[in-house]
TORBALUM-407898 format. One record per atom (N, C-alpha, C): x, y, z; residue in one letter. Coordinates in steps of 0.05 Angstrom, whole numbers, padded with zeros to 5 digits, always signed. Layout:
<nodes>
XYZa;...
</nodes>
This chain:
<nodes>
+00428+00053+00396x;+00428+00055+00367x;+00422+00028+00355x;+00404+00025+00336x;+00400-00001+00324x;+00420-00007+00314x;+00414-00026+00283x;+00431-00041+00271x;+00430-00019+00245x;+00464-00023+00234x;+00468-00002+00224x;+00472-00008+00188x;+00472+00000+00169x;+00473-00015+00144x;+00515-00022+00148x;+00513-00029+00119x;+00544-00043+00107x;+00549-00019+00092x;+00575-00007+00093x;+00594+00010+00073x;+00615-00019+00071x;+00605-00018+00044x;+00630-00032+00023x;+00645-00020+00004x;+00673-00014+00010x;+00681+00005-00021x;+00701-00008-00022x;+00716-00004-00051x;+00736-00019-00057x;+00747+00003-00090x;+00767-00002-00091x;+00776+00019-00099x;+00781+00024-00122x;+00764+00017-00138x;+00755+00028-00169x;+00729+00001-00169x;+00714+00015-00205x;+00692+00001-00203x;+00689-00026-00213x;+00721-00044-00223x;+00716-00064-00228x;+00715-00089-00209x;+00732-00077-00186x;+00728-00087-00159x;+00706-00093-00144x;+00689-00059-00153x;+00664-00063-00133x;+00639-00076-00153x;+00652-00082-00180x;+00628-00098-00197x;+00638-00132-00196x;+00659-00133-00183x;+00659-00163-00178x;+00639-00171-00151x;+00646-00158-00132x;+00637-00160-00108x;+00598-00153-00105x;+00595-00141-00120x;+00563-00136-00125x;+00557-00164-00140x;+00568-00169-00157x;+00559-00202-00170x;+00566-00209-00148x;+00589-00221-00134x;+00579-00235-00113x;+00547-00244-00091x;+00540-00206-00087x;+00522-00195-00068x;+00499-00209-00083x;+00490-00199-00111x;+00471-00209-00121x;+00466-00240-00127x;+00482-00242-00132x;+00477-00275-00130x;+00472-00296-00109x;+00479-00278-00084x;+00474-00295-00054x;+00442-00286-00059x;+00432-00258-00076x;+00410-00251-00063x;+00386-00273-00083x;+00401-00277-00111x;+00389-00296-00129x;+00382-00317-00109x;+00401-00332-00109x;+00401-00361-00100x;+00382-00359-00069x;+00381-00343-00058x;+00365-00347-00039x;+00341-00337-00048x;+00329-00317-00065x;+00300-00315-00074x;+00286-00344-00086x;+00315-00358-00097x;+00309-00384-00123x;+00300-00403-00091x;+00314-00407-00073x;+00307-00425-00051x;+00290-00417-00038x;+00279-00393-00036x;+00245-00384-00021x;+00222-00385-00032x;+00227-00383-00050x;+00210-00380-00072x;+00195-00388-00102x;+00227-00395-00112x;+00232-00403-00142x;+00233-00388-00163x;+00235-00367-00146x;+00241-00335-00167x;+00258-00311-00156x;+00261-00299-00169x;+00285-00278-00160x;+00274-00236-00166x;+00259-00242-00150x;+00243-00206-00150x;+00259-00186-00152x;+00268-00175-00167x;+00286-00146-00163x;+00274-00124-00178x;+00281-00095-00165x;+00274-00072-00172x;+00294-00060-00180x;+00294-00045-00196x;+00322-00036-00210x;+00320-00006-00214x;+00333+00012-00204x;+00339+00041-00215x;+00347+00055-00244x;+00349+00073-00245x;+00369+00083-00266x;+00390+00096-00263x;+00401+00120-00278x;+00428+00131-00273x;+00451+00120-00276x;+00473+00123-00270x;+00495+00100-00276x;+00500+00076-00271x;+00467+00064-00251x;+00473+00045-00239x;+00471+00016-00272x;+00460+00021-00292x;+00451-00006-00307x;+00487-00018-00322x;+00495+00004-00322x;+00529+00003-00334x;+00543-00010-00321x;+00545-00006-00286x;+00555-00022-00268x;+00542-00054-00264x;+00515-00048-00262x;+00500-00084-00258x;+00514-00093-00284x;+00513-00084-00305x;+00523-00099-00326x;+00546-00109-00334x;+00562-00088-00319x;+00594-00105-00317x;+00600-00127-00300x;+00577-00122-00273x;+00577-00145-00252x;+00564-00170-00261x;+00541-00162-00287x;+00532-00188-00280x;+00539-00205-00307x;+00542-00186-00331x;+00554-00197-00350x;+00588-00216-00360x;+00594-00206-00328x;+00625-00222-00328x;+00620-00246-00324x;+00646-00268-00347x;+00632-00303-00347x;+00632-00314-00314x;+00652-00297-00298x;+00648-00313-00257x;+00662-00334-00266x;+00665-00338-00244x;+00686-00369-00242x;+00675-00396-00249x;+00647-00397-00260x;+00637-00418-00274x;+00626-00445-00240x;+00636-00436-00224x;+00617-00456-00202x;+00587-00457-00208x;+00573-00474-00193x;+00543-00478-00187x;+00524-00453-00167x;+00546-00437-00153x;+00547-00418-00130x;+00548-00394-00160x;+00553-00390-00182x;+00566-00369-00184x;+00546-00367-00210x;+00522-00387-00219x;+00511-00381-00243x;+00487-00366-00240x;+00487-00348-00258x;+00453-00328-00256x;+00443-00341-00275x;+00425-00337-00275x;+00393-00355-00275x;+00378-00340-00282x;+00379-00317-00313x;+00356-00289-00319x;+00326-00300-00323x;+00336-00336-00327x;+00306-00340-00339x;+00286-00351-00311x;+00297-00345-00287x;+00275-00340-00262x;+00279-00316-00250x;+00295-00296-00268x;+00285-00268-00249x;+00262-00255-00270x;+00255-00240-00241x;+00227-00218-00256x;+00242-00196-00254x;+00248-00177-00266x;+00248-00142-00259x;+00241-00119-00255x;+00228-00117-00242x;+00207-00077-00244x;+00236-00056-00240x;+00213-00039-00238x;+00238-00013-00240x;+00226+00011-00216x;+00245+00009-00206x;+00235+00018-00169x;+00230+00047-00184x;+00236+00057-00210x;+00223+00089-00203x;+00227+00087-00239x;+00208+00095-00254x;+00202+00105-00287x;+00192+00138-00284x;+00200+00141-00314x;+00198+00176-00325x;+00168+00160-00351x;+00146+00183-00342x;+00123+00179-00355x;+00134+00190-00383x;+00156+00172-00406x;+00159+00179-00427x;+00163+00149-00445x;+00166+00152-00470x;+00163+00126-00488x;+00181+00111-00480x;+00186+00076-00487x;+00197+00060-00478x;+00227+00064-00496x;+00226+00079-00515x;+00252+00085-00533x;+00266+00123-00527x;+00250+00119-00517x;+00261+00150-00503x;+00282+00153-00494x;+00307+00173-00492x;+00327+00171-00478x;+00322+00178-00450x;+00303+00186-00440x;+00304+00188-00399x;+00297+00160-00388x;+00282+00147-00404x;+00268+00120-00402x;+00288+00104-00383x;+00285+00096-00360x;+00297+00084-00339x;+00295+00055-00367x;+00273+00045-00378x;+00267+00020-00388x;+00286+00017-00411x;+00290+00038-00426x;+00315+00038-00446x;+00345+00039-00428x;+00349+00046-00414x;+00378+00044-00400x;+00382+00023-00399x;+00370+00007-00378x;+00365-00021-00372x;+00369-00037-00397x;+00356-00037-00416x;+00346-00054-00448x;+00388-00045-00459x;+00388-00028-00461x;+00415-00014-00477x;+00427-00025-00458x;+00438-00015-00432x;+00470-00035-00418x;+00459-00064-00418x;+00446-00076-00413x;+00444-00092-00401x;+00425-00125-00414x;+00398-00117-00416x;+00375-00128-00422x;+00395-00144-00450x;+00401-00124-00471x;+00404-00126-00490x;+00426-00143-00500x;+00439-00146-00485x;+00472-00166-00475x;+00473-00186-00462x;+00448-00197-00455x;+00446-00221-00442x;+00451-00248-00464x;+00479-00260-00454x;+00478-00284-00471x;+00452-00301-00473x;+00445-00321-00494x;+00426-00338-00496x;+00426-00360-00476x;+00444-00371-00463x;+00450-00385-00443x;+00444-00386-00426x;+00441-00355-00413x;+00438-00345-00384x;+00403-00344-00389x;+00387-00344-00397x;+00363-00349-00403x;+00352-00320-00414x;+00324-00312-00412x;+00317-00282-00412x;+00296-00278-00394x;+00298-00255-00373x;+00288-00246-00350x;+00252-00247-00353x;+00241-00242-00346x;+00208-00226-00350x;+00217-00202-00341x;+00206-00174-00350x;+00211-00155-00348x;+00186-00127-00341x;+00173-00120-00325x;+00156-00105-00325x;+00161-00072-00336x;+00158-00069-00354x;+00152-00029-00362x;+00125-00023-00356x;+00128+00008-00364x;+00099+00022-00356x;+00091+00018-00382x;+00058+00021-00379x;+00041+00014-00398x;+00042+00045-00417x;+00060+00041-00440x;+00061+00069-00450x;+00035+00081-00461x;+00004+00061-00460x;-00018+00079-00479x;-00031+00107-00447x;-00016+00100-00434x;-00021+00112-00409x;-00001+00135-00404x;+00017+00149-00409x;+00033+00156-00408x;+00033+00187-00398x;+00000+00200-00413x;-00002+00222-00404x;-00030+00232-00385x;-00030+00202-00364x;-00047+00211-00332x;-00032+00189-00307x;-00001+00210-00307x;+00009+00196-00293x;+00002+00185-00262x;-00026+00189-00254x;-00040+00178-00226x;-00046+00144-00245x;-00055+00147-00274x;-00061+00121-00279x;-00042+00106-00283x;-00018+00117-00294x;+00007+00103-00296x;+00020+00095-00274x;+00013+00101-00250x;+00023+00098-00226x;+00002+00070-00219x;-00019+00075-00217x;-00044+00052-00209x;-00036+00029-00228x;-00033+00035-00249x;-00028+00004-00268x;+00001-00006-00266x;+00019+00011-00245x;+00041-00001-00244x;+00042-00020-00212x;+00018-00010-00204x;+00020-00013-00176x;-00005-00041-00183x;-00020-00044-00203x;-00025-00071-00213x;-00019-00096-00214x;+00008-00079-00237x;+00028-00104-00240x;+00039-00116-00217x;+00051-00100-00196x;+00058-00109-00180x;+00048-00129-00159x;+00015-00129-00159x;-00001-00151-00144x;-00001-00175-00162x;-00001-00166-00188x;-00004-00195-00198x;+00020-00210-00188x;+00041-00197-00197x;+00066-00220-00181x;+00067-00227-00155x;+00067-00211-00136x;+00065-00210-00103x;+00038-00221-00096x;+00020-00213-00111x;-00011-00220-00093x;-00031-00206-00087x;-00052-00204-00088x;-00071-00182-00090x;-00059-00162-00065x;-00065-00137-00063x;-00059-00127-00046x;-00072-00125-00014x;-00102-00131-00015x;-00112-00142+00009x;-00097-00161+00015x;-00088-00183+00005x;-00072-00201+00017x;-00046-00199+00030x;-00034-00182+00019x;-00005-00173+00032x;-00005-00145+00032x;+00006-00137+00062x;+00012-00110+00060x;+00026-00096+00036x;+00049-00102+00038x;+00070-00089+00024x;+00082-00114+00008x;+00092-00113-00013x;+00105-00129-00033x;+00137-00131-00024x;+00149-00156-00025x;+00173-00158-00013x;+00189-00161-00034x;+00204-00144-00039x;+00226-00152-00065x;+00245-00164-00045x;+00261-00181-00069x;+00280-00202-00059x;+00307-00186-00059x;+00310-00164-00072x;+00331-00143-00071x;+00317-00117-00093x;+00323-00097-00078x;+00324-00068-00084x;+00352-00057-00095x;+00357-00055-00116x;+00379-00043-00127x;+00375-00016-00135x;+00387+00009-00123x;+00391+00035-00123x;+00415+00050-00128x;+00403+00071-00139x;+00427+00092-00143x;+00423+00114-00117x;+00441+00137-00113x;+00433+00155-00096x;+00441+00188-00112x;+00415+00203-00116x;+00427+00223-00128x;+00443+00244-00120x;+00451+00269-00126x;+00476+00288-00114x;+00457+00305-00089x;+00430+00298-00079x;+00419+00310-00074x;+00407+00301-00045x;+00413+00272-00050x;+00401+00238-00032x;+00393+00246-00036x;+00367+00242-00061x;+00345+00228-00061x;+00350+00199-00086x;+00328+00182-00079x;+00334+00152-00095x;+00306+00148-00103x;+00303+00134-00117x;+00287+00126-00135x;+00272+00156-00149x;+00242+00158-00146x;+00232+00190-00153x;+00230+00195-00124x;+00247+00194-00111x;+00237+00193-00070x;+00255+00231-00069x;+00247+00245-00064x;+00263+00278-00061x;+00247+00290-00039x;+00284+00302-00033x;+00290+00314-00003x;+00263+00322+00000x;+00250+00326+00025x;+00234+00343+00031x;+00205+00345+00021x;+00198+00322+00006x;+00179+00317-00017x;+00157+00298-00005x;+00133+00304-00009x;+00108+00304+00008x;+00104+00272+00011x;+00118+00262-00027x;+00112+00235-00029x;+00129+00213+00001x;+00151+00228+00005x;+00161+00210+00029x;+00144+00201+00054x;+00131+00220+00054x;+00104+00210+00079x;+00077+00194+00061x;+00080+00180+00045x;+00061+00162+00029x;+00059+00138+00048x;+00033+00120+00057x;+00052+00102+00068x;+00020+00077+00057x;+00007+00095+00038x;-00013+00065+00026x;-00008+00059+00008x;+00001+00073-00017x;+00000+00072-00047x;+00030+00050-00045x;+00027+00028-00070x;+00059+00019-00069x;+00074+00037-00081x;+00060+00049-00100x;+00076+00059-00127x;+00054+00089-00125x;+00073+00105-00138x;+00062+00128-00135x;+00068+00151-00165x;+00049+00168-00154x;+00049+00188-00185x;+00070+00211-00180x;+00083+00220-00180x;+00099+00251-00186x;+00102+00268-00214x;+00091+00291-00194x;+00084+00306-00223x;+00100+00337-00224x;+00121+00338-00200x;+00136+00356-00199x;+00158+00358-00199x;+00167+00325-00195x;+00201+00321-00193x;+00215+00353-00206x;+00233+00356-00179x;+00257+00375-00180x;+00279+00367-00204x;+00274+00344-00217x;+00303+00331-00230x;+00282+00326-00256x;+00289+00335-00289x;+00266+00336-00308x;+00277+00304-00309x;+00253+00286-00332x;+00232+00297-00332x;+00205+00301-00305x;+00193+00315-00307x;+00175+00320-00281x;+00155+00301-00272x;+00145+00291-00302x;+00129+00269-00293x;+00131+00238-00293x;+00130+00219-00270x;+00141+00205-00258x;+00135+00183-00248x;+00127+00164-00243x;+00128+00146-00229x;+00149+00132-00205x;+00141+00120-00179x;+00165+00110-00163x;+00147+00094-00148x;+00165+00074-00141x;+00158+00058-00111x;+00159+00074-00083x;+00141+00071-00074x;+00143+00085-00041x;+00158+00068-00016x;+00175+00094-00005x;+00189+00085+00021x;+00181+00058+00028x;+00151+00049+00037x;+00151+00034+00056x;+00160+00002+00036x;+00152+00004+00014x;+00165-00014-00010x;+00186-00026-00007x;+00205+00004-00012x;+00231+00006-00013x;+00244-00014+00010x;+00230+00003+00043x;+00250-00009+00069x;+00237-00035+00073x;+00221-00046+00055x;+00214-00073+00061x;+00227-00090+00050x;+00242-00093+00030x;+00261-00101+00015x;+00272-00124+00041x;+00283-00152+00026x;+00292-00167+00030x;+00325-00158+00036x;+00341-00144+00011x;+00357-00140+00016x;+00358-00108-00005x;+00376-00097+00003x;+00369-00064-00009x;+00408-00062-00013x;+00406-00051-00038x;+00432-00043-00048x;+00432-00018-00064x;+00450+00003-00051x;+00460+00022-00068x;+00483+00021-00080x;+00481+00039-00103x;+00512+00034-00119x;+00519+00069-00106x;+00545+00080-00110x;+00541+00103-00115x;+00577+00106-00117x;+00583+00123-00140x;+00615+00122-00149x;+00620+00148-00158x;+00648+00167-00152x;+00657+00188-00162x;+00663+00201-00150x;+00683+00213-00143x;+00680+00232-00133x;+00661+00259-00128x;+00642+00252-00134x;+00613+00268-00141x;+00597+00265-00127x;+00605+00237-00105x;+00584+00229-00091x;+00592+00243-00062x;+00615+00245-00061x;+00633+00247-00039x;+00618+00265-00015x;+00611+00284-00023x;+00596+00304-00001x;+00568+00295+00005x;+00547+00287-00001x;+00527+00272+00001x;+00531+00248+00012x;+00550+00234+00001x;+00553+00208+00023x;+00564+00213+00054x;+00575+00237+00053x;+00591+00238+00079x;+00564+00261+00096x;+00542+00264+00076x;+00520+00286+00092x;+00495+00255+00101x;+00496+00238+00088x;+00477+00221+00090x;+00485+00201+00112x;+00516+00197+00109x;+00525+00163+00138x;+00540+00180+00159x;+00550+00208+00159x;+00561+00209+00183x;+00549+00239+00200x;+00517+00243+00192x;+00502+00265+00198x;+00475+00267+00204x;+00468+00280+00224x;+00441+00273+00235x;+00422+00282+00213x;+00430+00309+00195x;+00418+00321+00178x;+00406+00302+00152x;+00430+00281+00148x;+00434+00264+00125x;+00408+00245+00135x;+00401+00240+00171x;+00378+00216+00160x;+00358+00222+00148x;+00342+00252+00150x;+00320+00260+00133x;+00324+00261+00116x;+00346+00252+00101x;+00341+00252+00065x;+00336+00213+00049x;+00318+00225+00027x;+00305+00197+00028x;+00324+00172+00019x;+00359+00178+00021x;+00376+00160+00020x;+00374+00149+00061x;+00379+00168+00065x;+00381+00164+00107x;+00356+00151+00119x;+00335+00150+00103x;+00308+00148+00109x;+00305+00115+00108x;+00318+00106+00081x;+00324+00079+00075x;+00342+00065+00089x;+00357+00076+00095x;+00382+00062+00112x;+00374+00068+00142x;+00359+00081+00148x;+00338+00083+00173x;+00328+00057+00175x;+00305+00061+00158x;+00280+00028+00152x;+00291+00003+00145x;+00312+00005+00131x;+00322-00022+00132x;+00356-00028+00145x;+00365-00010+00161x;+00387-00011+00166x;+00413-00044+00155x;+00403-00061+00177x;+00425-00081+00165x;+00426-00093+00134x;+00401-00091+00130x;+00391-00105+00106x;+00406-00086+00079x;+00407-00066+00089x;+00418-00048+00065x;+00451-00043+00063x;+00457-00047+00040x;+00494-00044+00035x;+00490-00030+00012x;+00510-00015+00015x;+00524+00008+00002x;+00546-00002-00016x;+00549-00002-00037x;+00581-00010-00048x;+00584+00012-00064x;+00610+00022-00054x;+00627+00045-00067x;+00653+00045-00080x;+00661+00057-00092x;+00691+00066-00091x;+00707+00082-00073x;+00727+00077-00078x;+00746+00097-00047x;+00737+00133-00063x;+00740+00134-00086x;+00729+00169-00088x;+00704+00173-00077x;+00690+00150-00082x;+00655+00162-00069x;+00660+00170-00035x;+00669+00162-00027x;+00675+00153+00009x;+00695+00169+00018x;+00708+00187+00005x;+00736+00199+00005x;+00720+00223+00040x;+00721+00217+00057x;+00726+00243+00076x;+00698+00235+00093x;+00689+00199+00091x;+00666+00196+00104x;+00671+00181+00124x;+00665+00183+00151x;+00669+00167+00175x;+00662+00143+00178x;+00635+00138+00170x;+00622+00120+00179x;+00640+00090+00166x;+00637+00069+00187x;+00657+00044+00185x;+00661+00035+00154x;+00677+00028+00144x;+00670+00018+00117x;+00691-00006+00112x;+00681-00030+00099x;+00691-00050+00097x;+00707-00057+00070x;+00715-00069+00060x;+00729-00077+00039x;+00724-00110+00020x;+00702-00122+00028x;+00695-00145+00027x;+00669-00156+00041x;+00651-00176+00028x;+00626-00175+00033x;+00632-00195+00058x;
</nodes>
């Protein structure tokens, strides 16, 4: 058996939003020392509420403990082909918890959205997202795959993450970075997402996932052979160590797999 990801839970979510600022900020400070920048992909769902409690808390004021928005970039590992003020808009979630609450101090991020005059030929919305992404990373002849410095994810009641679903043709993609969906099972249908091989290339890959809501899915995805074909198992397949999980004790309530209490 290879190397296996991190279960971190801790037992409600202000706990596990201290300890995610922790996570993220080891992942900052080391993009800022490879690089001079800090690459992250960001989901939607309940995850922008949680980053925002993690990252908007003042921290203990060390040199180890300051974020730095004005050298991160942000994409968004998966968008809904709808307006940037729209309520499904992964880009409004983000802008509302989060974007929009950033003290003046902490600097202000660069931020990639989809190009909304594009909105209704989501193959082009997909291509011009998959654009942007070379301009930052690098033409794409030049590098295979684009390395984010951290992948931040939600996992739905269904495992599937980003627009990535069970059983869904897009999981066997393995040229496109970014891809079109035009059927998503979950409205709205049409879609944009980063592809698997994106995803498990990730520097460092983080799911959030909290509630007792998660509870059966998490315990079908870490302690079941059935759970690795779903495109949560698939990820924690491809990037096994690299990827951590931080939960609460309800998300984890009746799941085997080892789980820790501290990063």
């Amino acid at each position: 058996m290879g190397k296996q990801p991190n279960l971190y839970t801790f037992s409600d979510t202000n706990a596990l939003a201290k300890s995610l600022r922790a996570y993220v900020l080891q992942c900052q400070n080391a993009g800022l020392e490879r690089h001079g920048a800090f690459k992250v992909a960001v989901s939607g769902g309940s995850l922008p509420n949680i980053l925002a409690k993690a990252l908007l808390d003042p921290g203990n004021g060390g040199p180890e403990d300051r974020i730095d928005f004005s050298r991160w970039e942000i994409f968004f590992a998966d968008e809904r082909a709808v307006p940037l003020d729209h309520s499904d808009s992964n880009y409004k979630l983000l802008k509302d918890e989060l974007l929009d609450k950033i003290p003046v101090n902490l600097g202000k991020p660069i931020v990639h959205p989809v190009d909304v005059e594009i909105l209704d030929d989501v193959q082009e919305l997909a291509d011009q997202y998959q654009e942007e992404l070379m301009r930052s990373f690098a033409a794409k002849d030049s590098v295979k795959l684009p390395i984010f410095d951290l992948l931040l994810l939600g996992c739905g009641p269904d495992g599937h993450t980003c627009s990535l679903f069970p059983g869904h043709e897009l999981l066997r993609e393995s040229d496109a970075w970014v891809a079109p969906i035009e059927d998503s099972p979950k409205p709205p249908k049409a879609r944009i997402t980063l592809t698997l091989p994106v995803v498990t290339h990730g520097i460092k890959i983080a799911f959030v996932a909290t509630g007792e809501g998660k509870a059966g899915i998490l315990k079908e995805i870490l302690d079941t052979d059935e759970g690795r074909n779903l495109p949560c198992g698939l990820v924690n397949e491809g990037g096994a160590e690299r990827v951590s999980w931080f939960t609460d004790a309800k998300a984890v309530s009746g799941v085997g797999f080892p789980k820790r209490g501290s990063l």
